[in-house]
BAFI-94068 format. One line per 4 residues: for each residue y, x, z of C-alpha. Coordinates in nm, 3 decimals. Last residue first. Layout:
% BAFI-94068
Y/X/Z | ...
This chain:
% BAFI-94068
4.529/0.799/-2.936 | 4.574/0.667/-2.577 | 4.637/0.976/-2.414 | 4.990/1.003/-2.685
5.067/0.605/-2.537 | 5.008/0.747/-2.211 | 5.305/1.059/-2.285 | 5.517/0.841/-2.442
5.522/0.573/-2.137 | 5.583/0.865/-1.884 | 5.879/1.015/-2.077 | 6.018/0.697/-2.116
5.985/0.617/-1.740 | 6.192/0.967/-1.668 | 6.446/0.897/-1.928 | 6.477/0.539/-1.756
6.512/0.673/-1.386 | 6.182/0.531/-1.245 | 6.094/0.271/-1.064 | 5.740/0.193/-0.899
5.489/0.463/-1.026 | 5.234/0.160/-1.145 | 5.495/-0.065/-1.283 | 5.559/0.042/-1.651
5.174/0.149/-1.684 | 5.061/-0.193/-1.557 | 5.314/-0.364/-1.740 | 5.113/-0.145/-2.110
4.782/-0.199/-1.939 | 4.817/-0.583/-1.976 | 4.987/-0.559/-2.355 | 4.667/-0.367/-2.451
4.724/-0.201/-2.770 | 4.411/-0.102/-2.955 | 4.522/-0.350/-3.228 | 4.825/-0.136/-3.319
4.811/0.221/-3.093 | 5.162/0.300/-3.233 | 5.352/-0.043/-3.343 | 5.285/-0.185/-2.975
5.339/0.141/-2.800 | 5.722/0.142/-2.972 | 5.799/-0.216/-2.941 | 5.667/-0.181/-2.573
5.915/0.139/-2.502 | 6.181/-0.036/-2.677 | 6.172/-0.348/-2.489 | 6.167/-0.139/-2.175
6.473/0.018/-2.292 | 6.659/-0.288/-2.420 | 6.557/-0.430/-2.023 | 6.699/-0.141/-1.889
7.017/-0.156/-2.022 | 7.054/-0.530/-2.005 | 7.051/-0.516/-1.600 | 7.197/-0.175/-1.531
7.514/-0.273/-1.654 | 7.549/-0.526/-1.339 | 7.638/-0.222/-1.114 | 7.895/-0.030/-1.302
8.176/-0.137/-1.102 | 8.109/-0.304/-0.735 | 8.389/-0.504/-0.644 | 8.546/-0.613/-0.939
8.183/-0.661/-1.083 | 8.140/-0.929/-0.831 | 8.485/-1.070/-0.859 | 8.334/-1.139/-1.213
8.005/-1.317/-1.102 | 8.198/-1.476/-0.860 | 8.468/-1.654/-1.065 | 8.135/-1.710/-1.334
7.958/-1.883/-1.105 | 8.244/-2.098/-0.944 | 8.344/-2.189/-1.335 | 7.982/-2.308/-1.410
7.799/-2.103/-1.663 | 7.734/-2.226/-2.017 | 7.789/-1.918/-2.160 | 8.028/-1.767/-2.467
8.366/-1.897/-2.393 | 8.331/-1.982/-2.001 | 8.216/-1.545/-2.028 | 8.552/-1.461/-2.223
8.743/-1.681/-1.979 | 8.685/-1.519/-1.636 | 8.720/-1.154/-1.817 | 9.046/-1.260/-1.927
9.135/-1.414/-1.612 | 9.050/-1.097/-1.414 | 9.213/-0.879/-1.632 | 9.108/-0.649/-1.901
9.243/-0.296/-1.942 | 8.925/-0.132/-2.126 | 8.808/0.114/-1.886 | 8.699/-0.102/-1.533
8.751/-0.468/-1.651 | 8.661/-0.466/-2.021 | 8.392/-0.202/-1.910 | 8.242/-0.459/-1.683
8.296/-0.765/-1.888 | 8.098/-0.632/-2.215 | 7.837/-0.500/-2.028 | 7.799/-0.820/-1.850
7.830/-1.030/-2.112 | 7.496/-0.926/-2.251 | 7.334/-1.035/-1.869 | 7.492/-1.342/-1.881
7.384/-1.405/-2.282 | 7.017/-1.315/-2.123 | 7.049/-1.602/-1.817 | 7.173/-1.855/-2.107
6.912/-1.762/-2.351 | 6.674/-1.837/-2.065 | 6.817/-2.145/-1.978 | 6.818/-2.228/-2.380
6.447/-2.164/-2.387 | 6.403/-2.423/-2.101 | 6.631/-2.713/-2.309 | 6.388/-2.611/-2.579
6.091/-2.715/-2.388 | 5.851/-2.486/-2.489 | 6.002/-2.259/-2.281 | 5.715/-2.150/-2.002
5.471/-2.085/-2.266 | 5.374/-1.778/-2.086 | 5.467/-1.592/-2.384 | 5.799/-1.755/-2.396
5.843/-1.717/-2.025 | 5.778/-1.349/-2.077 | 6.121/-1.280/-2.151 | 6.250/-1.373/-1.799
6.029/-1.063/-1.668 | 6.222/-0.808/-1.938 | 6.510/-0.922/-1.709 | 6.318/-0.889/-1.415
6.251/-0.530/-1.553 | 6.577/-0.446/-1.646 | 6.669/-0.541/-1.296 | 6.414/-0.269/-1.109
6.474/-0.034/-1.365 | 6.816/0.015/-1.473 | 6.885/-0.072/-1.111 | 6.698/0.250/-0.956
6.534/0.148/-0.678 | 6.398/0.449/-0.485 | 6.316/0.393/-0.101 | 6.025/0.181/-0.007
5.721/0.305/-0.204 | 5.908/0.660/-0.331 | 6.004/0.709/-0.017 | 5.647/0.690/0.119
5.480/0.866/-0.105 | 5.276/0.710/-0.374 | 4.889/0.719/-0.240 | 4.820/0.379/-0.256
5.120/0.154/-0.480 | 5.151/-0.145/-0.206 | 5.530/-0.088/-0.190 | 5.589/-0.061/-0.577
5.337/-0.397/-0.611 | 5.621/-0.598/-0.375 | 5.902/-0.498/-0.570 | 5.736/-0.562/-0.925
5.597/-0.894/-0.830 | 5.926/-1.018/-0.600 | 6.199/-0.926/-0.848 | 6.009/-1.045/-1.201
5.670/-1.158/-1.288 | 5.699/-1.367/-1.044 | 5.991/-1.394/-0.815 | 6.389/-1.348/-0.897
6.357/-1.306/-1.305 | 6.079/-1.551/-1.381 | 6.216/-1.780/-1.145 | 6.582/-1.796/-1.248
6.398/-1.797/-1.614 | 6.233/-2.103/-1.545 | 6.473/-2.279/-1.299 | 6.814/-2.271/-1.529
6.737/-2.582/-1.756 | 6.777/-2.790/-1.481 | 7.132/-2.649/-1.387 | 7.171/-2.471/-1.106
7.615/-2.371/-1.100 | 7.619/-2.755/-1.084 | 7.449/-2.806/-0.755 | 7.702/-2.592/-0.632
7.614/-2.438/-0.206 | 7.244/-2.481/-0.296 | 7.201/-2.086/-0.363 | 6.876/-2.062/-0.439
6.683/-1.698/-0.203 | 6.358/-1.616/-0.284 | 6.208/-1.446/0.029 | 5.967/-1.186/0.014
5.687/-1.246/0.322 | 5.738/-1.115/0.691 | 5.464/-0.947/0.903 | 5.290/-0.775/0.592
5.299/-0.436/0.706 | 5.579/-0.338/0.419 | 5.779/-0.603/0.532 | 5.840/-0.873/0.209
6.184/-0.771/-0.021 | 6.474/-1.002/-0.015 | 6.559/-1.171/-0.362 | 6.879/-1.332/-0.516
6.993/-1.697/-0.635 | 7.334/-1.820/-0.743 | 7.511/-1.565/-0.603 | 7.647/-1.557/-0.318
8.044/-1.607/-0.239 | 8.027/-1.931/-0.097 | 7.693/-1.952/0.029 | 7.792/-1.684/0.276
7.818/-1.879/0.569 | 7.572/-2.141/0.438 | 7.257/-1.957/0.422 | 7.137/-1.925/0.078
6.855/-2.186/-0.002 | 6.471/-2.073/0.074 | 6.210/-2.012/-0.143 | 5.921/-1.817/0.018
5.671/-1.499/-0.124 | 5.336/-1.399/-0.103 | 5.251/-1.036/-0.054 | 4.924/-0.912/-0.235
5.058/-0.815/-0.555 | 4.918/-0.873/-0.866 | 4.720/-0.627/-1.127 | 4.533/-0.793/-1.439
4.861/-0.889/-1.579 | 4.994/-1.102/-1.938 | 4.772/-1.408/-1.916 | 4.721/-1.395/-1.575
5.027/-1.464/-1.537 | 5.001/-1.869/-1.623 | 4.857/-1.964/-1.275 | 5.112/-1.822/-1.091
5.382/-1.962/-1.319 | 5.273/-2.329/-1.260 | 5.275/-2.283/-0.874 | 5.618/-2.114/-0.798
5.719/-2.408/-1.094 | 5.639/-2.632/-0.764 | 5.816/-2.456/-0.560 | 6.202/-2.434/-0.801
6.169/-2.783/-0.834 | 6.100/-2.834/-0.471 | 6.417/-2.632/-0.391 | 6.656/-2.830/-0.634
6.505/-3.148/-0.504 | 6.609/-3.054/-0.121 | 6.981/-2.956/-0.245 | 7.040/-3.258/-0.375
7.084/-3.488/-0.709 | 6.962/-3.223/-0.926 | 7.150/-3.158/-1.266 | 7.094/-3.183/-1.680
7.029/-3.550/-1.672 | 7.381/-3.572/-1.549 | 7.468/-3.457/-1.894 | 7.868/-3.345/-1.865
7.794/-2.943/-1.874 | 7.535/-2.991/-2.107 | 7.763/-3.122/-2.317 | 8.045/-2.888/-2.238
7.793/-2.590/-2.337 | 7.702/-2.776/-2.696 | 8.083/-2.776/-2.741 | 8.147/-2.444/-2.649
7.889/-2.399/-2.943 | 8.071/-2.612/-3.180 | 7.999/-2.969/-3.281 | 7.661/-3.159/-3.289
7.348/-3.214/-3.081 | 7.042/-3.226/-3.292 | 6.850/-3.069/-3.073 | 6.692/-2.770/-3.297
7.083/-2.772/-3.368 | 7.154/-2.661/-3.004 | 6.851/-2.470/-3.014 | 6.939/-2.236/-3.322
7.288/-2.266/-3.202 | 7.175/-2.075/-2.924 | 6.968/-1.792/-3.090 | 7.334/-1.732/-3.295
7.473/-1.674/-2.962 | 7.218/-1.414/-2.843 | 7.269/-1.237/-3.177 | 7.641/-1.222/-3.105
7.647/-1.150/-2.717 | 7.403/-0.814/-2.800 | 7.642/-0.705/-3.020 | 7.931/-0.721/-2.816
7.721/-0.598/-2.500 | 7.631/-0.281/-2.704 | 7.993/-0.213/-2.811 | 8.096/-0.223/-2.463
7.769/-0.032/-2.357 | 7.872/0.242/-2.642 | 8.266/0.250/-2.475 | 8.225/0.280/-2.118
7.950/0.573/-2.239 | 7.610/0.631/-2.199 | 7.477/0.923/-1.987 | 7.167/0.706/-1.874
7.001/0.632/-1.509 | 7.225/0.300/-1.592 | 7.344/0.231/-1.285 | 7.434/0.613/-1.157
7.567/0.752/-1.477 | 7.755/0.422/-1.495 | 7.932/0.429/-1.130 | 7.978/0.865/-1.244
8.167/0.773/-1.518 | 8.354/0.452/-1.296 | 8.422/0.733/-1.020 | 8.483/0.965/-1.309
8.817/0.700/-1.475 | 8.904/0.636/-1.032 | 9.024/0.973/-0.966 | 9.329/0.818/-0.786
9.235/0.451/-0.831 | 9.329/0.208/-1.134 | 9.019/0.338/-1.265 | 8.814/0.076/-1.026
8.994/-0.138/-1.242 | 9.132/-0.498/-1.090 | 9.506/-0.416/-1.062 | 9.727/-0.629/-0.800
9.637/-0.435/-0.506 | 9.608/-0.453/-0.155 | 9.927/-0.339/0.096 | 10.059/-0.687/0.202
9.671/-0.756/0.212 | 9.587/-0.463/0.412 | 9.830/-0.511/0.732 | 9.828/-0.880/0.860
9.573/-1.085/0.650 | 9.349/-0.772/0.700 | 9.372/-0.658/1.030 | 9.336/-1.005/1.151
9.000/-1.081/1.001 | 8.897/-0.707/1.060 | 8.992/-0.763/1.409 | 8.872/-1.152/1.479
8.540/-1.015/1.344 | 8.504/-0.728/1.599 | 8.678/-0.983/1.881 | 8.428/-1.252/1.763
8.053/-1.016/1.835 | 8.182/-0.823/2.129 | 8.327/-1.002/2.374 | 8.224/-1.376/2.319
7.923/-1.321/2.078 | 7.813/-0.984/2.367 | 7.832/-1.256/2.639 | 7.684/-1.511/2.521
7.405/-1.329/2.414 | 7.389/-1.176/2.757 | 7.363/-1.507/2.914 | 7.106/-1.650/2.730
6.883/-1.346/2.723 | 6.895/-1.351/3.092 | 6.799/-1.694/3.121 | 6.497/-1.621/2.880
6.407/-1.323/3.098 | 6.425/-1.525/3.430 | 6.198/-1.832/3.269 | 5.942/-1.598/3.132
5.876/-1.554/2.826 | 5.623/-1.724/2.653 | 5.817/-2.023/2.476 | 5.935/-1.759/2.223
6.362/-1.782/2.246 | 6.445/-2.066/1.911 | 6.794/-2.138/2.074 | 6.836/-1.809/2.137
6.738/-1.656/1.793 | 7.034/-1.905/1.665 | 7.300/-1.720/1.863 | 7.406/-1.513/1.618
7.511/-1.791/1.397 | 7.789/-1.907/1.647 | 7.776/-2.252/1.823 | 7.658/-2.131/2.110
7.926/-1.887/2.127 | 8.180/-2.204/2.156 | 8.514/-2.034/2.068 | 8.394/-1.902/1.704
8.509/-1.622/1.452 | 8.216/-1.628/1.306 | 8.325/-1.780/0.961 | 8.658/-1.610/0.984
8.473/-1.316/0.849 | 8.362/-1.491/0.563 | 8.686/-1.683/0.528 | 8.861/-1.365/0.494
8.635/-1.199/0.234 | 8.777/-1.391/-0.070 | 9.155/-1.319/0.015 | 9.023/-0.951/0.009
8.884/-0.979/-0.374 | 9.179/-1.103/-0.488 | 9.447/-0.837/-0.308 | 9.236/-0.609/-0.487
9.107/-0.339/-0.254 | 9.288/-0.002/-0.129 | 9.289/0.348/-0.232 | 9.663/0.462/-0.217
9.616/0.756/-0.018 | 9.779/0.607/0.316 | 9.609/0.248/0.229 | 9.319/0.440/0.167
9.354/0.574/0.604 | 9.462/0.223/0.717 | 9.136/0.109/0.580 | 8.906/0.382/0.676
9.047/0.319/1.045 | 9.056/-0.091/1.023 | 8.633/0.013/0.865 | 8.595/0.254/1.201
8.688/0.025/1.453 | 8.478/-0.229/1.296 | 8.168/0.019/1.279 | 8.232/0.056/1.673
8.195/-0.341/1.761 | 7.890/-0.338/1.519 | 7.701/-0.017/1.716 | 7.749/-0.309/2.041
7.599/-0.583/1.802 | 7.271/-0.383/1.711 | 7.184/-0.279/2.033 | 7.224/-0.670/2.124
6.964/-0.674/1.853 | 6.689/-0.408/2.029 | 6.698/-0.688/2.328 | 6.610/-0.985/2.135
6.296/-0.753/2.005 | 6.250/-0.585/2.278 | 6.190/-0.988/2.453 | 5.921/-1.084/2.188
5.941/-1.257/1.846 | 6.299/-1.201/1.700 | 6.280/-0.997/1.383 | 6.521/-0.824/1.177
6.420/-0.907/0.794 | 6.618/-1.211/0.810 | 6.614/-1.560/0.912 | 6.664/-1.489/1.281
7.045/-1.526/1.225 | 7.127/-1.199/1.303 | 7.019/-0.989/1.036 | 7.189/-1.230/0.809
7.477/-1.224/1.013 | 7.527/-0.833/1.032 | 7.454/-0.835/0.640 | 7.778/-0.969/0.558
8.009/-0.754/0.805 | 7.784/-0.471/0.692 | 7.937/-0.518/0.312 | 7.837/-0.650/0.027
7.985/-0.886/-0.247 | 8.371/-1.040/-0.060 | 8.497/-0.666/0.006 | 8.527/-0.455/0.340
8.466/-0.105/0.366 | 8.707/0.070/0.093 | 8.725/0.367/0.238 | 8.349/0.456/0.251
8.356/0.463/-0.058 | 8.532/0.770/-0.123 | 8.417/0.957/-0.423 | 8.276/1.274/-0.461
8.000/1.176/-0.253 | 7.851/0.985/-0.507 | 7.786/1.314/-0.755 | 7.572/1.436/-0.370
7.380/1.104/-0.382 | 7.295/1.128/-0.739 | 7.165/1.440/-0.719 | 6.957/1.355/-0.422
6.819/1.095/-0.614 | 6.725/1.245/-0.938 | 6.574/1.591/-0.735 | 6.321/1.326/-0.528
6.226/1.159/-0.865 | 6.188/1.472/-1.008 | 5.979/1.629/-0.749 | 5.758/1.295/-0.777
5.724/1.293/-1.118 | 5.571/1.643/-1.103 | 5.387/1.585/-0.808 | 5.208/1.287/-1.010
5.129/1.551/-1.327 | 5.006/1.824/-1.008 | 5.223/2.101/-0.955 | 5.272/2.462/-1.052
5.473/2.377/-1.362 | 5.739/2.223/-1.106 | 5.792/2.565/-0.925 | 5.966/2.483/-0.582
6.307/2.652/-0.481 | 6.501/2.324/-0.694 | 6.326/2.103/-0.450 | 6.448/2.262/-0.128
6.792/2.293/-0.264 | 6.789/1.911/-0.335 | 6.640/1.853/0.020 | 6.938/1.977/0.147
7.254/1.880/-0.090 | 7.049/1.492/-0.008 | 7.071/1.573/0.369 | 7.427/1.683/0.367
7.569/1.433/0.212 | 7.412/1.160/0.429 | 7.594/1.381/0.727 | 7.895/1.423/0.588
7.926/1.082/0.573 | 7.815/1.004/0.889 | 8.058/1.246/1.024 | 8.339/1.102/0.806
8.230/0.738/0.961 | 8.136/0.491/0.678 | 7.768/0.529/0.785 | 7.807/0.381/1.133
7.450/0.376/1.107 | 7.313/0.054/1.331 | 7.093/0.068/1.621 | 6.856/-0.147/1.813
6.608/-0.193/1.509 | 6.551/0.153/1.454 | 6.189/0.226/1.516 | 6.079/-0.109/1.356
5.972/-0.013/1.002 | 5.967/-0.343/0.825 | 6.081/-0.220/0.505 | 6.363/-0.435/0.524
6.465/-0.284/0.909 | 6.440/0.098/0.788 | 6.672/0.025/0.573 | 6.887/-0.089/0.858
6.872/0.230/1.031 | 6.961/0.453/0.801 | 7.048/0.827/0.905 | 6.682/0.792/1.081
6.551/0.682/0.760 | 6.660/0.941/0.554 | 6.512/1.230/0.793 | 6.177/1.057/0.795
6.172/0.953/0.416 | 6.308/1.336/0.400 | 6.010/1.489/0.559 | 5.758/1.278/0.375
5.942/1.427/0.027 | 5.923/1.755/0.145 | 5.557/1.768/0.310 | 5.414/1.609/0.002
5.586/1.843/-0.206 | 5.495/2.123/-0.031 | 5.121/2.021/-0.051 | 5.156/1.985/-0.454
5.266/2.356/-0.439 | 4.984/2.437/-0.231 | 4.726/2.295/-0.452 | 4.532/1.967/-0.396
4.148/2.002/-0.339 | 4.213/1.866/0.018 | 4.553/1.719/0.051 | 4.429/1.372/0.164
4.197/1.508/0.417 | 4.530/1.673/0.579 | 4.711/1.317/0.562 | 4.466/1.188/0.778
């Protein structure tokens, strides 16, 4: 099949094809899990012990690979799309190899994201691992011997940055101890890994489900609790004595280019700590004059911290459970649908679920997130509310949550990349650059105004509210990582300028704590994508076509921002 595809194509475009199919294949095999989200089942009894130094080497070694490979073919030989492909494939592998440079993989364990977190998930029979026939139950306990060895390894890379003074905040570790604690059980019935057994397909037969039983039971009791009982251990004994008091990722030996490089990689951009500081500052102040504009459009007096304590205090503002919260959030699933055609002519064919956070990690979650569908179609995206603070979701949060987690955000864009015909594989299920993928859900929440989604003012302030997070961000993450800030100072600038509940905005800072750089993507990309419509709006005047102009922006998935630029000039030149 893929040989009728290639004829008419030149050679050079059939080398790329080859490459970047080759490395999907080689990538995936050094990534089990992935594999799992996309749906692609190959894997599913095995997990990467990818914080291992062979491992390591390993994931290093493909990217310095194929990026050789890529550099040895002539990109003015190639096809427009094999162009963007090669650079795409070139982008990433750079990347990886700059990420190298810095080790990770010794700092394992932290509150946001780690394999300890995702084991569960995958485990639970709520996830993308799936639990419908016997190799399917069987492929898991796979899973949950590779776990036993990747806890070895993390108390290893652990003991070894504690030797090289590379250790976590003290903060961030007390966080993750109650998460691991969480399936540290006695009964192993009772643990969260043994859910798919008590939900075992009713046509197996009696001897397999009895097997199944036991061996669960087993592996949870000696397997599944002692690898969480030694992290949990290991780290109230040893690494917390031994964590650190400092917050910066440049509090680290080398640690001023791991946050360079943390930015370079986020952003797609070469900005600086100190223009997205400056950028977030400016971007906090107009957003803040656009909510006094609805606070006196309400006719609610006093200050702006004022206005948020207000809406903090309105009961009117809040849902009395967890159940109404979700069918709020399904039946505006309904009213958006029907409003996007408006803006798009091109949807995606995967449907997507709302479903609260699970409640051992509800805790630390954020207040909502988004898990792709299966590339085949077996499992649906999954829009995940965290129900765990009724008042960290607000009323006037649901619009733009949605907007920005499902439709036209998260879930539309995510779900059109993988059902793009004829983009290669990895670029379908692989790339996700965050300057893209969240600047365009952020871009997303913008269109509720369009949409008519915020003519309720209260609606328009949730919005503003989501953006000012997203502003503060920049500001917060370079206070925290190059400007000196501390935790508490970064806690109260966003109480000062947001109406955020204090458990969001403790997490959404311990967040950035543990992974620096990552939330700048968010605003960056959106400014850009602004741009890039501002720009084709004011050049092609009435023959702009605000339709084509998404569909141009999603139709090659994500792109590293200079590349997408490029892409956008080049059809807005085509369309003079």
């Amino acid at each position: 099949m893929l040989c009728l595809a290639w004829v008419g194509t030149s050679y050079a475009d059939k080398q790329v094809a080859r490459l970047v199919d080759d490395y999907y294949e080689e990538y995936l095999a050094l990534n089990p899990v992935a594999a799992t989200y996309i749906g692609d089942a190959r894997y599913n009894d095995r997990l990467a012990i990818d914080i291992a130094p062979n491992q390591v080497a390993a994931i290093t070694n493909l990217h310095r690979k194929y990026l050789l490979a890529a550099e040895r073919i002539d990109a003015a030989a190639l096809s427009s799309a094999e162009q963007l492909t090669l650079a795409v494939l070139k982008y990433e592998c750079i990347m990886a190899v700059e990420a190298a440079q810095f080790p990770q993989w010794l700092l394992p364990i932290d509150q946001w994201s780690n394999l300890a977190l995702t084991l569960p998930e995958l485990g639970s029979g709520e996830s993308a691992q799936p639990f419908v026939n016997e190799r399917d139950y069987d492929n898991f306990l796979g899973r949950i011997r590779d776990f036993d060895r990747w806890s070895r390894q993390a108390v290893e890379n652990m003991r070894t940055g504690m030797r090289q003074g590379i250790v976590q905040p003290r903060v961030l570790m007390l966080k993750s101890l109650p998460q691991l604690q969480a399936q540290i059980v006695a009964d192993p019935t009772a643990s969260l890994f043994y859910q798919p057994i008590k939900k075992l397909p009713p046509s197996l037969p009696a001897k397999t489900r009895e097997r199944l039983q036991r061996e669960y039971a087993q592996a949870i009791r000696t397997q599944v609790v002692p690898a969480y009982k030694r992290l949990y251990d290991f780290i109230r004994d040893e690494y917390l004595p031994q964590a650190r008091d400092s917050v910066a990722r440049t509090a680290l030996p080398n640690g001023n280019e791991w946050y360079r490089q943390a930015i370079r990689r986020t952003t797609t951009t070469t900005l600086t700590a100190d223009e997205i500081h400056a950028l977030g500052l400016k971007e906090v102040a107009r957003i803040r004059g656009e909510m006094q504009s609805v606070q006196a459009r309400l006719s609610i007096a006093g200050t702006l911290p004022q206005f948020f304590k207000y809406l903090e205090n309105d009961p009117k503002q809040y849902f009395a459970s967890a159940d109404e919260l979700l069918a709020a959030h399904r039946a505006l699933k309904n009213k958006i649908d029907a409003k996007l055609p408006a803006l798009f002519d091109r949807f995606p064919q995967a449907d997507y679920q709302i479903r609260p956070v699970e409640a051992f990690r509800e805790r630390s979650a954020a207040g909502a997130s988004y898990q792709q569908p299966s590339a085949e179609g077996s499992r649906p995206g999954i829009f995940y509310i965290n129900t765990y603070n009724l008042k960290a979701q607000p009323k006037f949060a649901i619009t733009t949550l949605s907007l920005h987690e499902a439709s036209p955000g998260h879930h539309f864009q995510i779900s059109m990349q993988q059902e793009i015909e004829g983009l290669p594989r990895f670029r379908r299920f692989l790339v996700g650059y965050t300057a893209y993928v969240e600047g365009w859900a952020l871009y997303a929440e913008s269109l509720g105004r369009e949409l008519g989604l915020f003519d309720d003012p209260y609606q328009y302030f949730g919005h503003l509210n989501d953006e000012m997070l997203r502003a503060m961000r920049l500001v917060v993450d370079t206070g925290l990582h190059a400007k000196g800030w501390t935790r508490e100072r970064a806690i109260a600038y966003m109480l000062e300028n947001s109406a955020m509940a204090e458990s969001d905005v403790e997490a959404e800072v311990e967040r950035y704590i543990a992974d620096p750089g990552q939330a700048l993507g968010y605003k960056v990309g959106q400014l850009r994508i602004r741009e890039l419509r501002r720009s084709a709006a004011e050049a092609l005047g009435e023959r702009f076509d605000i339709k084509e102009f998404h569909a141009q922006v999603l139709r090659d998935g994500p792109l590293p921002l200079d590349l997408l630029t490029a892409k956008i000039e080049r059809w807005i030149a085509g369309q003079k």
